[in-house]
BAFI-3210 file (N, C-alpha, C; in Angstrom, 3 decimals, decimal comma, padded with zeros to 6 digits):
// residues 75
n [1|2|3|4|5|6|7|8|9|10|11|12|13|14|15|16|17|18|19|20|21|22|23|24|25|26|27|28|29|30|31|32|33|34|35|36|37|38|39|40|41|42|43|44|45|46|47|48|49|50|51|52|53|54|55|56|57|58|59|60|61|62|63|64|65|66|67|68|69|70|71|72|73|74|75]
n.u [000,822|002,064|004,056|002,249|001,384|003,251|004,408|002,158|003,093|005,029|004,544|003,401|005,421|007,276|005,665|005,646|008,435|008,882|006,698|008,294|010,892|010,057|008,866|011,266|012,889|011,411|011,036|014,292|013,929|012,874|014,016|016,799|015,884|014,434|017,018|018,469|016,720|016,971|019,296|019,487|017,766|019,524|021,659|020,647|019,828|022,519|023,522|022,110|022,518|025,210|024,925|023,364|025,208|027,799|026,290|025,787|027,884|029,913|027,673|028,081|031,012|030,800|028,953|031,128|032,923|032,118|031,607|033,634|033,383|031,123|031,389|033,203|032,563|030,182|030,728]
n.v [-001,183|001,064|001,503|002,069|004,312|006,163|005,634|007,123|009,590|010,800|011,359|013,482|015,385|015,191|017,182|019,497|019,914|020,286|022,572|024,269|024,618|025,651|027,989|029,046|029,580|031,073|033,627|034,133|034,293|036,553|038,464|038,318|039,408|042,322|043,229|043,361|045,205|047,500|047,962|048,053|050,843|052,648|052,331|053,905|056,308|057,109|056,956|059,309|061,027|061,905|062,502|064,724|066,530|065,905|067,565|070,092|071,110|071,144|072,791|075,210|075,527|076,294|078,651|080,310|080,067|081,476|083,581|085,939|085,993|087,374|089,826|091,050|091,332|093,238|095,103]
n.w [000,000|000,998|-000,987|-003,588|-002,631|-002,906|-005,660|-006,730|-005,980|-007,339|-009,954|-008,874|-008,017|-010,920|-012,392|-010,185|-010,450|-013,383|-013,424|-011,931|-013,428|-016,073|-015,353|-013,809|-016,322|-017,743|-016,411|-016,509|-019,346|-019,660|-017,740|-018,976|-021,552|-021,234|-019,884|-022,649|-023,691|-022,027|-022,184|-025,491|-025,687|-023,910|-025,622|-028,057|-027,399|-026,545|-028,763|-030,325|-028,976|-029,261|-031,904|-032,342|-030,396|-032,259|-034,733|-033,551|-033,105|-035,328|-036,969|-035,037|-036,049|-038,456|-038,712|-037,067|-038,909|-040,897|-040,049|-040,187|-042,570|-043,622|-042,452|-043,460|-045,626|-045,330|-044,419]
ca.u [000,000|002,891|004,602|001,690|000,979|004,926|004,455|001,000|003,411|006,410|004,358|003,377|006,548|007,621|004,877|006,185|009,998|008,856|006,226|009,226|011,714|009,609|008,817|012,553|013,166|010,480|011,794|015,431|013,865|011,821|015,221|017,391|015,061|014,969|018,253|018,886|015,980|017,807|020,813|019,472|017,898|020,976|022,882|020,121|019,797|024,000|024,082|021,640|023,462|026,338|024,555|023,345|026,184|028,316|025,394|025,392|029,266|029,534|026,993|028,885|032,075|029,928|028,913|032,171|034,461|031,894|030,887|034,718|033,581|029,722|031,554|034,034|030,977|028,935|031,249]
ca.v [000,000|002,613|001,438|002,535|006,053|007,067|005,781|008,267|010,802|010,862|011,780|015,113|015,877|015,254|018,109|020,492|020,359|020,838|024,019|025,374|025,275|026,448|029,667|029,514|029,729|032,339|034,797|034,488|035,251|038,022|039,546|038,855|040,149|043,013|043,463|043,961|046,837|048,725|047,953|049,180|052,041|053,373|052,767|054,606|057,290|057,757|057,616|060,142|062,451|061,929|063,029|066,383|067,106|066,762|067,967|071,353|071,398|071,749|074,254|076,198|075,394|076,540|079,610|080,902|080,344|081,966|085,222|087,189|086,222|088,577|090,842|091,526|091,823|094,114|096,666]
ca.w [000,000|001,046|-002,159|-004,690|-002,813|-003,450|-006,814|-007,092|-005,661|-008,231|-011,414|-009,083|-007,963|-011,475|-012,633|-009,776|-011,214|-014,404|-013,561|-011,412|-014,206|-016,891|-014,466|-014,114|-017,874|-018,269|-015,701|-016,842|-020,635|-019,468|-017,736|-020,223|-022,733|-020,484|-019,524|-023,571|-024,070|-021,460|-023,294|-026,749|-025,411|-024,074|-026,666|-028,820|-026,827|-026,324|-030,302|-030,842|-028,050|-030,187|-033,334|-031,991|-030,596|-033,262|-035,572|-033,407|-033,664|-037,184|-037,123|-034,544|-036,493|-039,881|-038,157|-036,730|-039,644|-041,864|-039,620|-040,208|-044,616|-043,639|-041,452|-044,468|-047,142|-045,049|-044,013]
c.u [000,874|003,208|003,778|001,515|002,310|004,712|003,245|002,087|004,298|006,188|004,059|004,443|006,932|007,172|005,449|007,311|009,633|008,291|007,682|010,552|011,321|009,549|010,288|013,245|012,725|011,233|013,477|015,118|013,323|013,086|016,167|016,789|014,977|015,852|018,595|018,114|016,819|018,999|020,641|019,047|018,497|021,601|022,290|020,528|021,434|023,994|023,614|021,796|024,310|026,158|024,497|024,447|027,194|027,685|026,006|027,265|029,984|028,316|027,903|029,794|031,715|029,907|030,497|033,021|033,780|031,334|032,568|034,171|032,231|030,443|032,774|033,192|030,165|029,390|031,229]
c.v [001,259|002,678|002,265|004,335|006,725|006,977|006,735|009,231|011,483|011,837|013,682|015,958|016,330|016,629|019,555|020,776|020,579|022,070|024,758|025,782|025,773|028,050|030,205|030,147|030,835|033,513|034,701|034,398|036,595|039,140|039,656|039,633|042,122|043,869|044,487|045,327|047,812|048,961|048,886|050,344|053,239|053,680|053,614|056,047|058,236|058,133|058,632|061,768|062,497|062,571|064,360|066,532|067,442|067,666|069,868|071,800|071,781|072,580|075,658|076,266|076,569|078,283|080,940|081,010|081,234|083,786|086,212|087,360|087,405|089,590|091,797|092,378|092,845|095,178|097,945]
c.w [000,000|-000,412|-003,365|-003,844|-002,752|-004,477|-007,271|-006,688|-006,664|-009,718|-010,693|-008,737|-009,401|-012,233|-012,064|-010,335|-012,352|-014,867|-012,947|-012,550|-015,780|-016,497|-014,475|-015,430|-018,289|-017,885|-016,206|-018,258|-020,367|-019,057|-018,552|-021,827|-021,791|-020,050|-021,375|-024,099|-023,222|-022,249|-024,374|-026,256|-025,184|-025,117|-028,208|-028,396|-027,018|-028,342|-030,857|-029,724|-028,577|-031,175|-032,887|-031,219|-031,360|-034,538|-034,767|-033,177|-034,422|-037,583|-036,444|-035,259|-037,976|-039,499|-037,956|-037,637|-041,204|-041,395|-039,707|-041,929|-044,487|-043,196|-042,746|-045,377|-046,779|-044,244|-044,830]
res [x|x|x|x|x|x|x|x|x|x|x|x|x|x|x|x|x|x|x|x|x|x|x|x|x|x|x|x|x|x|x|x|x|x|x|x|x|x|x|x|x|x|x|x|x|x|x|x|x|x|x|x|x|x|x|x|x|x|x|x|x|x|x|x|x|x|x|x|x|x|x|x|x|x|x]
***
């Protein structure tokens, strides 16, 4: 009698280890999935702080090396 209600017990054990490492699986896709949006984001974000800055660099640059050629013309 003990013998068959261990063997009823085994298939739900077997059930629990397999919900717990599916959940496991999930949650370490969900953070590594996760983990990489923060990632790209950043590295969106840093590239397009990069752009305008050098964007408004070469404007300033644009600016300054062309305001002595007006200041010549419009004296």
């Amino acid at each position: 009698m003990t013998q068959i209600g261990i063997n009823m017990c085994e298939p739900l054990h077997l059930s629990v280890e397999t919900v717990l490492t599916l959940s496991h699986l999930f949650a370490e896709t969900v953070l590594s999935t996760s983990h990489l949006l923060v990632e790209m984001v950043f590295s969106a974000s840093h590239l397009f702080a990069e752009m305008v800055f050098s964007t408004s660099h070469l404007f300033a640059e644009m600016v300054l090396s062309t305001s002595p050629l007006f200041a010549e013309t419009y004296q």
